[in-house]
DOLOVO-318669 format. One record per residue (C-alpha): residue in three letters; x, y, z. Coordinates in steps of 0.5 Angstrom, whole numbers, padded with zeros to 4 digits, always signed. Last residue first. Layout:
DOLOVO-318669
ALAXYZ;...
end
This chain:
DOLOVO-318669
UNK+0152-0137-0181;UNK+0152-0144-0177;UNK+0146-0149-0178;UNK+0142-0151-0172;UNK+0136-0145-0173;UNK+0136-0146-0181;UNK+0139-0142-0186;UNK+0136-0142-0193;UNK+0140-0138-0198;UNK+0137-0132-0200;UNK+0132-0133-0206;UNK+0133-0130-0213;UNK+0128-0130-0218;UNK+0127-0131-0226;UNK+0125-0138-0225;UNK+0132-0140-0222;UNK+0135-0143-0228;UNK+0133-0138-0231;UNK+0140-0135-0234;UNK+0143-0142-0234;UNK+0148-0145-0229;UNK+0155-0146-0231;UNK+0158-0140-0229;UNK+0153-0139-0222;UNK+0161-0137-0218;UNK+0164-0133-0224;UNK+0171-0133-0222;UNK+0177-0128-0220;UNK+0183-0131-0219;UNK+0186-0127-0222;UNK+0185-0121-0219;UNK+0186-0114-0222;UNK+0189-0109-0217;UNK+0195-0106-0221;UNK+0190-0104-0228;UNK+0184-0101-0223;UNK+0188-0098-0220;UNK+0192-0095-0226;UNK+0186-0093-0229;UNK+0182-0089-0222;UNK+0188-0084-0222;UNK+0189-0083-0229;UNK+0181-0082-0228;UNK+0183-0078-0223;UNK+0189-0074-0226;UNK+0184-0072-0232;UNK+0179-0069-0227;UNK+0183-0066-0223;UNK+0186-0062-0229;UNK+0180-0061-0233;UNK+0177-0058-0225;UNK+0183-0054-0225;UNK+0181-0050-0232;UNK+0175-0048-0231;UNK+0178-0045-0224;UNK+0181-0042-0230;UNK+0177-0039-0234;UNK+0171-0038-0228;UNK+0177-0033-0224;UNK+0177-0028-0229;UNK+0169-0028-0229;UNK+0168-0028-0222;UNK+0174-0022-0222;UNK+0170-0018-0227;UNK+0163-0018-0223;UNK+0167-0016-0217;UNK+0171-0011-0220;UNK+0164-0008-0222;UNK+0160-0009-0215;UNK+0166-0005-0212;UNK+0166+0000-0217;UNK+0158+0001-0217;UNK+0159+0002-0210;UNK+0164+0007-0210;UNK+0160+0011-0216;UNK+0154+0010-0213;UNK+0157+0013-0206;UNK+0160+0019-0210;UNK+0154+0021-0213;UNK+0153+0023-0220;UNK+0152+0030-0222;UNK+0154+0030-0229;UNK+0154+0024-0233;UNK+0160+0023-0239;UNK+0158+0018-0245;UNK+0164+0016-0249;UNK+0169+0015-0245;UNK+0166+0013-0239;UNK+0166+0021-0236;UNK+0163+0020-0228;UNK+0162+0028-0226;UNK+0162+0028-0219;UNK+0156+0029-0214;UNK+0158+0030-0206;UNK+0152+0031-0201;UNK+0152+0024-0198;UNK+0159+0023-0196;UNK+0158+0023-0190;UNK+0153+0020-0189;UNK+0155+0013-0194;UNK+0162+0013-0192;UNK+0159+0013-0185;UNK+0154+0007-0188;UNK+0160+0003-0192;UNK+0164+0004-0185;UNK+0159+0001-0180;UNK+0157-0005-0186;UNK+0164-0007-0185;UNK+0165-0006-0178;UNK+0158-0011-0177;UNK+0162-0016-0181;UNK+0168-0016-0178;UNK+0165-0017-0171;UNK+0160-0023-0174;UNK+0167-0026-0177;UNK+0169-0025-0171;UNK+0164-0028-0166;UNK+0163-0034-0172;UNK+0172-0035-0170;UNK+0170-0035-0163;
end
């Protein structure tokens, strides 16, 4: 149900911009910037251009500070992941192959050999 409204919204969406566009297709303005002024703009160019333009502003508004919350979240996780680490430390803890050498092996490693009558 909501991808069906969604699609709903969509489509009234376009529907406009394309009535907005019709009927406003023969309307030409004068667009002044400040220091240059254009003459015989059309009005659906200068409405779009706005929209695209606000757009623009608020994706780089909106980095600065999602920038900013991702320092945050990121500072609260690792504080996060300290303490943790800090508070579930085993004491108990041992190194199971301390006394053997590094190569006593051979440089390889074998899984226990478990035979048929021998429980897992």
């Amino acid at each position: 149900m909501s991808r069906f409204l969604s699609g709903i919204g969509i489509v009234a969406l376009i529907a406009l911009s394309l009535g907005f566009t019709w009927y406003n297709s023969a309307q030409r303005v004068t667009l002044r910037l400040g220091v240059v002024t254009l003459y015989g703009v059309p009005l659906t160019t200068v409405a779009f251009g706005s929209v695209i333009t606000g757009m623009v502003v608020m994706l780089i508004a909106g980095i600065r500070s999602d920038l900013k919350v991702r320092k945050v979240l990121r500072a609260r996780l690792a504080e996060e992941d300290r303490e943790e680490r800090e508070r579930i430390v085993d004491a108990n803890q041992q190194d199971l192959f301390a006394d053997e050498p590094a190569g006593a092996l051979g440089g390889r490693l074998e899984p226990p050999r478990v035979g048929p009558d021998e429980p897992r």
